[in-house]
N, C-alpha and C positions, 0 to 999 in steps of 0.2 A: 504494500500500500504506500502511495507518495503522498507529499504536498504540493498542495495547488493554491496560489495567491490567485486571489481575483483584486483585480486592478479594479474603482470606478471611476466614471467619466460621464459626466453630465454637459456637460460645454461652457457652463459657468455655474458658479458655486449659488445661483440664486433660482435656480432653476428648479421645478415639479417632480423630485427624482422620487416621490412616491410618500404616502403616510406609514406609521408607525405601524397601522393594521396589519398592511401590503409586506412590509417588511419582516414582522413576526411571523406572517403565514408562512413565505419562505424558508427563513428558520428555522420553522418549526418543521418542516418536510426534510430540511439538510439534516436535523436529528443532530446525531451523533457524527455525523460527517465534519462538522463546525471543530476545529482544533481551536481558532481566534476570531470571533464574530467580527471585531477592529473597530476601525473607527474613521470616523470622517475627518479629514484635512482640513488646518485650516487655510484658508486663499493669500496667496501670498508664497510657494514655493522656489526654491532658489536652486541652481543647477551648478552644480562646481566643474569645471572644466580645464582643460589645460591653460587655458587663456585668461582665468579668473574665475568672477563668480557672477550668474546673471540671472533675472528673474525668469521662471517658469513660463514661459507664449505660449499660446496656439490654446493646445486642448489641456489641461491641466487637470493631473489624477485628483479628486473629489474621495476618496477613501480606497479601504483594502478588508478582504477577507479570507483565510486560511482552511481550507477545507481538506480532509484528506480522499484520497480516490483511487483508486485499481488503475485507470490507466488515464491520459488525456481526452480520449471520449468521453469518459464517463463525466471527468470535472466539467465539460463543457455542456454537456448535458444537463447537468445538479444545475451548472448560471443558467442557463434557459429561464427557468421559475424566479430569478431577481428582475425587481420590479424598474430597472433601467433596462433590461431586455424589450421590455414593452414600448417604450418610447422612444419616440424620435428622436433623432441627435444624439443618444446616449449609445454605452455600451460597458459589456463587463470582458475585460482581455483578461486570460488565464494563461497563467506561468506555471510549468514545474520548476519546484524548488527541487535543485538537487543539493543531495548531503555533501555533507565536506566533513 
């Protein structure tokens, strides 16, 4: 079994990314999947680069959640049922976490 970060992205931090309800119902289906439910970002993220340090552009991650999963189908399938799956302009990007 892995870990799978789910990335959000709403397109701006003021945006309809869903009620509390919407949210818990997922959740509550991810079960025991959930290692880290996380937490949402505050706006304002900063980017360290070779070149310095420069604020976050474009589409800016909006929170994170840690799920564990049999293989990347499967994590990609569990984000289906989050409630920025549903809407426009948003989405949830999934990473395996590999160990170290």
């Amino acid at each position: 079994m892995g870990k799978y970060v789910y990335i959000y992205f709403t397109g701006k931090h003021d945006a309809d990314a869903g009620n509390d309800e919407e949210w818990g119902k997922w959740f509550g289906e991810l079960g025991d999947k959930i290692i880290d439910p996380g937490n949402q970002f505050r706006h304002g993220g900063q980017a360290v680069h070779v070149g310095g340090v420069m604020d976050v552009m474009g589409e800016p991650a909006t929170g994170y959640t840690i799920v564990k999963a049999d293989s990347m189908a499967e994590a990609t399938e569990l984000a289906k049922g989050c409630p920025l799956a549903s809407r426009e302009g948003m989405a949830v990007c999934v990473y395996e976490a590999i160990p170290m």
